[in-house]
PATI-37273 format. One record per residue (C-alpha): x, y, z. Coordinates in Angstrom, 1 decimal. Layout:
BEGIN
X_Y_Z
...
//
This chain:
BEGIN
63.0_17.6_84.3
63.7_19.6_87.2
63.5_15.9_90.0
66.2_14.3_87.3
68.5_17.3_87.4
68.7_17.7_91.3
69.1_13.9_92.0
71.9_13.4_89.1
73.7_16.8_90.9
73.7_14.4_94.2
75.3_12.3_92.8
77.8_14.2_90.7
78.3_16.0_94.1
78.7_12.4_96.0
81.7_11.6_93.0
83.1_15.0_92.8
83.2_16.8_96.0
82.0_14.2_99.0
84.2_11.0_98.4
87.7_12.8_98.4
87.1_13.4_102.0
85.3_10.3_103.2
88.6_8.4_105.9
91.2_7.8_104.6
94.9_6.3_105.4
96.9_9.0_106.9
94.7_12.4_106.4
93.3_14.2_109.5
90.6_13.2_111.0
87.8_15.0_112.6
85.0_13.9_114.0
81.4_16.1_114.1
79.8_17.6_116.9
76.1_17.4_116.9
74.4_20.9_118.0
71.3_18.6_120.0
70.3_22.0_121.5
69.4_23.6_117.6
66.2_21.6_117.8
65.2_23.9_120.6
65.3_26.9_118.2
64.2_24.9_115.3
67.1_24.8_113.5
67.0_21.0_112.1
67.8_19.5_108.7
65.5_18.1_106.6
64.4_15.2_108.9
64.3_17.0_112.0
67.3_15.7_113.1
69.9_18.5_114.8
72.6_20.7_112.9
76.2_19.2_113.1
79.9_20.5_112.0
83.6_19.7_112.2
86.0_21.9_114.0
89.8_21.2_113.7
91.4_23.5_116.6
93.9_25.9_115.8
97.1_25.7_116.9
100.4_27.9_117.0
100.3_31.6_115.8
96.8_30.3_114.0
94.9_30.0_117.4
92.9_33.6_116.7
92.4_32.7_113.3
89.2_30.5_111.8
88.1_29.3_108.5
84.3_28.0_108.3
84.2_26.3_105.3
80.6_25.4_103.7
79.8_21.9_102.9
78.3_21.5_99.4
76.0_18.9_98.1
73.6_20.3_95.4
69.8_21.7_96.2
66.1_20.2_96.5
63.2_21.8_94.8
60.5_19.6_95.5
58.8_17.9_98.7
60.0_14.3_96.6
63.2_15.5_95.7
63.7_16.5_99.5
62.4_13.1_100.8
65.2_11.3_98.6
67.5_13.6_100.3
66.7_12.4_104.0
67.9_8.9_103.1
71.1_9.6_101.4
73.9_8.0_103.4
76.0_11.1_103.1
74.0_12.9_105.2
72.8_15.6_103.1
69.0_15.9_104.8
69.6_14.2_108.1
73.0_14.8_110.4
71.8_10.6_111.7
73.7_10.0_108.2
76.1_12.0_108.4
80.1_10.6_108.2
83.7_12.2_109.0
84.5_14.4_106.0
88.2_14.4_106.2
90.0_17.6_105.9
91.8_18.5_102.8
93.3_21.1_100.3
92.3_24.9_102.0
91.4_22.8_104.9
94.8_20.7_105.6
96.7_21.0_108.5
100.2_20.7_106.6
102.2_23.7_106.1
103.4_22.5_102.5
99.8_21.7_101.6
98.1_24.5_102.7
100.6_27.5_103.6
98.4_30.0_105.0
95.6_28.3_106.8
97.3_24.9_107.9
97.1_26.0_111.6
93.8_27.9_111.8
90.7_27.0_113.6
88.6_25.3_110.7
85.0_24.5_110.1
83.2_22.5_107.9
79.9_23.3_108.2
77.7_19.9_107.4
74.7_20.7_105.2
71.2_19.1_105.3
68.8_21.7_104.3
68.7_21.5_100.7
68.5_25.6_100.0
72.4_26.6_100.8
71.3_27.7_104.0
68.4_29.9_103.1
65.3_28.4_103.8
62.8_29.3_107.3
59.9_27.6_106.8
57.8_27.1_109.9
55.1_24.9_109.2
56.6_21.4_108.9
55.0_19.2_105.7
52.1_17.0_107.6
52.6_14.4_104.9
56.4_14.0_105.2
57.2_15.5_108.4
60.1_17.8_106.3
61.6_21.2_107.8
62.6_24.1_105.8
65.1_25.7_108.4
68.1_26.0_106.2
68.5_29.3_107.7
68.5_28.9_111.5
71.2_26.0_111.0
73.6_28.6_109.6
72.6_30.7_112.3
72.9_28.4_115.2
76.2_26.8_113.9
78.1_30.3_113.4
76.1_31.2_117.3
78.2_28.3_118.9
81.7_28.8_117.0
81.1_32.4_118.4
80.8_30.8_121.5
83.4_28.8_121.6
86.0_31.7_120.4
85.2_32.5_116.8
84.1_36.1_118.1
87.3_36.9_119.9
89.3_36.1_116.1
91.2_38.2_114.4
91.0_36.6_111.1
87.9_35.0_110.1
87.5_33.6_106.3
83.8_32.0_105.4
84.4_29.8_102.3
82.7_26.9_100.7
82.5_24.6_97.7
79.3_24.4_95.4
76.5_25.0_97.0
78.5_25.9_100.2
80.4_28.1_97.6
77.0_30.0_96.7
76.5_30.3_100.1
79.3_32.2_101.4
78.5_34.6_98.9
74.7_34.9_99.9
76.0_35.1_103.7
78.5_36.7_103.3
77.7_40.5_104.8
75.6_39.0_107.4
78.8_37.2_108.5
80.8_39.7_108.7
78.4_42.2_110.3
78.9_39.6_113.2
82.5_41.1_114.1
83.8_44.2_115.0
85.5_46.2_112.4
89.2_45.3_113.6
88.3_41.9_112.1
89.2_41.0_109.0
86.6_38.7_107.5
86.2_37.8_104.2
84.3_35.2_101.8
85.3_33.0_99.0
83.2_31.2_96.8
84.9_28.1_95.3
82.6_26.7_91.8
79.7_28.5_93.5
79.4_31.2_90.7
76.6_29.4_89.0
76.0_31.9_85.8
72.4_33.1_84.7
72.5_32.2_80.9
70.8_30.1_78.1
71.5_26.2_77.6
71.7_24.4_74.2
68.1_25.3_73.4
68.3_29.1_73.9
66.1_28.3_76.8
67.1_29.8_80.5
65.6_26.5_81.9
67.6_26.4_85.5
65.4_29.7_86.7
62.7_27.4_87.3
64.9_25.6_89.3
65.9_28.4_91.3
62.3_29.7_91.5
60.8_26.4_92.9
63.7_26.1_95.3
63.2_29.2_96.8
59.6_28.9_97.1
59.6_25.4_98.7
62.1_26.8_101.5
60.9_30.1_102.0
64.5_31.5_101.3
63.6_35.2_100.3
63.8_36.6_103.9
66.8_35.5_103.5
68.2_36.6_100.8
70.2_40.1_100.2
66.9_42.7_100.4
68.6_45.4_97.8
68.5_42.4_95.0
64.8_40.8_95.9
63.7_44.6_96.3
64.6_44.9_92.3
64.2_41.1_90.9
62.4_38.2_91.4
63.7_36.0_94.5
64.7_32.8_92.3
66.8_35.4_90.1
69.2_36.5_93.7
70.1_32.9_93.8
72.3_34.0_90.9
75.6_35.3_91.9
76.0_38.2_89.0
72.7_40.0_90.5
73.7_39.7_93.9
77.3_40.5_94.0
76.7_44.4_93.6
75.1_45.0_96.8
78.0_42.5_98.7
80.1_45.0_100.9
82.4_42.7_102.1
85.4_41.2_100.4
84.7_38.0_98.5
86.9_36.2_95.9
85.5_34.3_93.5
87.6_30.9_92.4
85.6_28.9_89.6
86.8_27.5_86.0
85.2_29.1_82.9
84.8_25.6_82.2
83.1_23.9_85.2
81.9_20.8_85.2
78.3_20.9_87.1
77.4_24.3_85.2
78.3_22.7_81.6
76.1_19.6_82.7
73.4_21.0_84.2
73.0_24.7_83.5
74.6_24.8_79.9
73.9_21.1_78.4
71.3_19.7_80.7
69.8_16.5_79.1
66.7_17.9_78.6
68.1_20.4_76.1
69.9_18.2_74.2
67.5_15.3_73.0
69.8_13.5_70.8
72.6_13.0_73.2
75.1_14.6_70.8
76.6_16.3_73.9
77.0_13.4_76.2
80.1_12.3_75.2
81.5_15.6_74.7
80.4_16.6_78.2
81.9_13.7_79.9
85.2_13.5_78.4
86.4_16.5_76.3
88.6_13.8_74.2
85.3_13.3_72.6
83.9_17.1_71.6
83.8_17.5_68.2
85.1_21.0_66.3
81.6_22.5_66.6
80.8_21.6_70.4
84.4_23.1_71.3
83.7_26.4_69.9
80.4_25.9_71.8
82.1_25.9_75.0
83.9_28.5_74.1
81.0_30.6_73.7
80.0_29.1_77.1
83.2_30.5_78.6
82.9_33.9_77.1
79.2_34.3_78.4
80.7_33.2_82.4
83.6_35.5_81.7
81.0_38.5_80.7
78.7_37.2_84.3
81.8_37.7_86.6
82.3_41.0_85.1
80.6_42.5_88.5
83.1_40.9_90.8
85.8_43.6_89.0
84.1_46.2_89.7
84.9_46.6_93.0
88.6_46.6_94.1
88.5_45.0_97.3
87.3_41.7_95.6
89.5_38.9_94.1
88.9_36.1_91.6
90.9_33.1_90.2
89.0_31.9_86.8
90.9_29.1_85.3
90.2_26.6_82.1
90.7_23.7_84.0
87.5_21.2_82.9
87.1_20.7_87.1
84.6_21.7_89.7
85.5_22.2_93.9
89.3_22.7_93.8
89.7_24.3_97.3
88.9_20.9_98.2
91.6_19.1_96.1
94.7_19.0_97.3
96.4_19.2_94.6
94.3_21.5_92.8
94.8_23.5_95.2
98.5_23.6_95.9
100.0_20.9_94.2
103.3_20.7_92.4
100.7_20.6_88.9
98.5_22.8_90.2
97.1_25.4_87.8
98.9_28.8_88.4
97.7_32.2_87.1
100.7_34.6_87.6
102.8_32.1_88.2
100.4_31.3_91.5
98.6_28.4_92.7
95.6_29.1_93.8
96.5_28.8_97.6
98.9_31.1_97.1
96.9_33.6_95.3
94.1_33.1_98.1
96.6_33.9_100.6
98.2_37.0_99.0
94.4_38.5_98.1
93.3_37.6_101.7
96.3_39.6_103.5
95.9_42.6_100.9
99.6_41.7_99.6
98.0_42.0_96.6
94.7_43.0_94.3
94.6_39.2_92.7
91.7_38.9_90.3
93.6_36.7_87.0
91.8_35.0_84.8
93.3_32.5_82.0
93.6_34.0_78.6
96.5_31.6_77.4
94.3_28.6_77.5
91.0_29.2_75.4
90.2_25.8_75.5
88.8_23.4_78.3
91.6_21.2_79.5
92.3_18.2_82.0
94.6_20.0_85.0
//
């Protein structure tokens, strides 16, 4: 159950999140830097091979500014499901695999595309661990040579951008997508406990609010997931303390439980309709025998009366998860309806001339105001119930 879920999310991952940045005609292009001294320290990806990342230099009055910006690409839970991940020609266990992601949407370098980070320093940081960034395992497997060091690649990638000028910044914003999404969220204070107070540093998950609820069979059958994940990377050192002091480990990997002991600033942009956590967490295969959600969950063209209201329900139970994020003043949120998953990544998702607005804002623009404190921005969409195609 668990093996099928994890490799399908590669994949959906690969489609949804990876191909929009592979080269293409006209967009920037970056190339990666490969840390080779991180094997020192034993900071390696799955494979052994060394950390990498992608650094766009600033430029203008954006020079003391940086974005790092969290590669997603999904999780491993098993020693089998982590093998399959070392050969994946997108690099997602080994940086030997690893291609140019181009740099799009909060990540462009045009002003019209991307008004308030265009000229930043910014950072995507390539992921091959498999745990977010979590995992510190020592021992390497003896039967397939694998490393757990999730962990010391976030920390030896954030050691060199400080470095190279990130600690001299006066603006520092630690995003990412997915799994990079959850992981700005579980780095978050540790992050910004890296700076002096004068800087502002901040965190945005982007579809990285992965919800703690039931799926079709009333069953909450992702915990397991989270449980064997953080077991097979030894991620609970690594976790936020005040939640594993109170709940099991696997449960911190949920956002809702670990968001109330966050200090820092984070803003949470996610659909109540996103696509990964409606396939996987909501209507994962296993909890819907018959298939009568396949169609529905593919193309919402093809949900019947009953499974709409269904999602619905869905939505209500993310709405009442997020509740925490509220609670504190200081954090923002963009929830929208749009049946999507990663738009910080799209361009025009993120600021395009159809872009979904709340407040009559794209999202870029509702990032930038929230990130400047021109304003407390936490909307979510109440004037479309229903999932919809943006």
């Amino acid at each position: 159950m668990i093996n099928v879920r994890s490799n399908e999310w590669v994949k959906c991952t690969v489609i949804m999140c990876i191909m929009m940045f592979l080269k293409t005609e006209g967009l920037e292009e970056v190339g990666i830097t490969i840390i080779q001294s991180g094997i020192a320290k034993g900071a390696v990806c799955l494979d052994g091979s060394p950390p990498a990342y992608q650094l766009a230099k600033g430029f203008g009055d954006g020079v003391s500014n940086w974005l790092v910006h969290i590669q997603g690409g999904g999780w491993c839970n098993s020693v089998q499901d982590c093998v399959s991940r070392k050969t994946l020609i997108y690099g997602l266990g080994s940086s030997k695999l690893m291609t140019p992601l181009n740099f799009t949407g909060i990540l462009s370098n045009e002003k019209e595309q991307n008004p308030i980070f265009y000229n930043w320093n910014r950072v995507i940081m390539r992921y091959c661990d498999g745990s977010s960034f979590t995992g510190d395992v020592e021992e390497v497997d003896p039967a397939t040579s694998l490393y757990f060091r999730g962990a010391r690649i976030f920390n030896v990638i954030v050691e060199e951008l400080m470095n190279i000028g990130m600690k001299d910044a006066q603006n520092v914003f630690l995003s990412g997508c997915s799994a990079g999404g959850l992981a700005s969220i579980l780095h978050c204070d540790k992050f910004r406990g890296l700076f002096p107070t004068s800087t502002r540093v901040k965190c945005i998950a982007d579809a990285g609010y992965f919800p703690h609820m039931k799926d079709l069979s009333g069953q909450y059958s992702f915990e397991t997931f989270y449980d064997q994940l953080v077991t097979l990377h030894g991620s609970a050192k690594y976790l936020p303390s005040e939640c594993t002091s109170n709940m099991a480990p696997g449960l911190c990997f949920y956002p809702q439980f670990v968001v109330p002991y966050i200090k820092t600033p984070i803003f949470v942009l996610n659909s109540a309709y996103d696509t990964w956590q409606i396939s996987y967490i909501f209507a994962p295969n296993e909890s819907d025998p018959h298939g009568e959600f396949t169609k529905c969950k593919t193309d919402l063209n093809q949900c019947s009366t009953v499974q709409l209201q269904r999602l619905q329900d869905f939505r209500a139970e993310f709405l009442d998860s997020i509740s925490v994020v509220g609670k504190s003043s200081s954090n923002g949120m963009f929830i929208n309806t749009c049946f999507a998953h990663c738009q910080s990544e799209s361009q025009q998702a993120w600021s395009g001339n159809d872009a979904s607005k709340l407040d009559n804002k794209t999202i870029a623009e509702g990032v930038g105001d929230w990130f400047f404190d021109k304003s407390e921005f936490r909307k979510i969409d109440n004037e479309h119930i229903l999932p919809h195609y943006c």
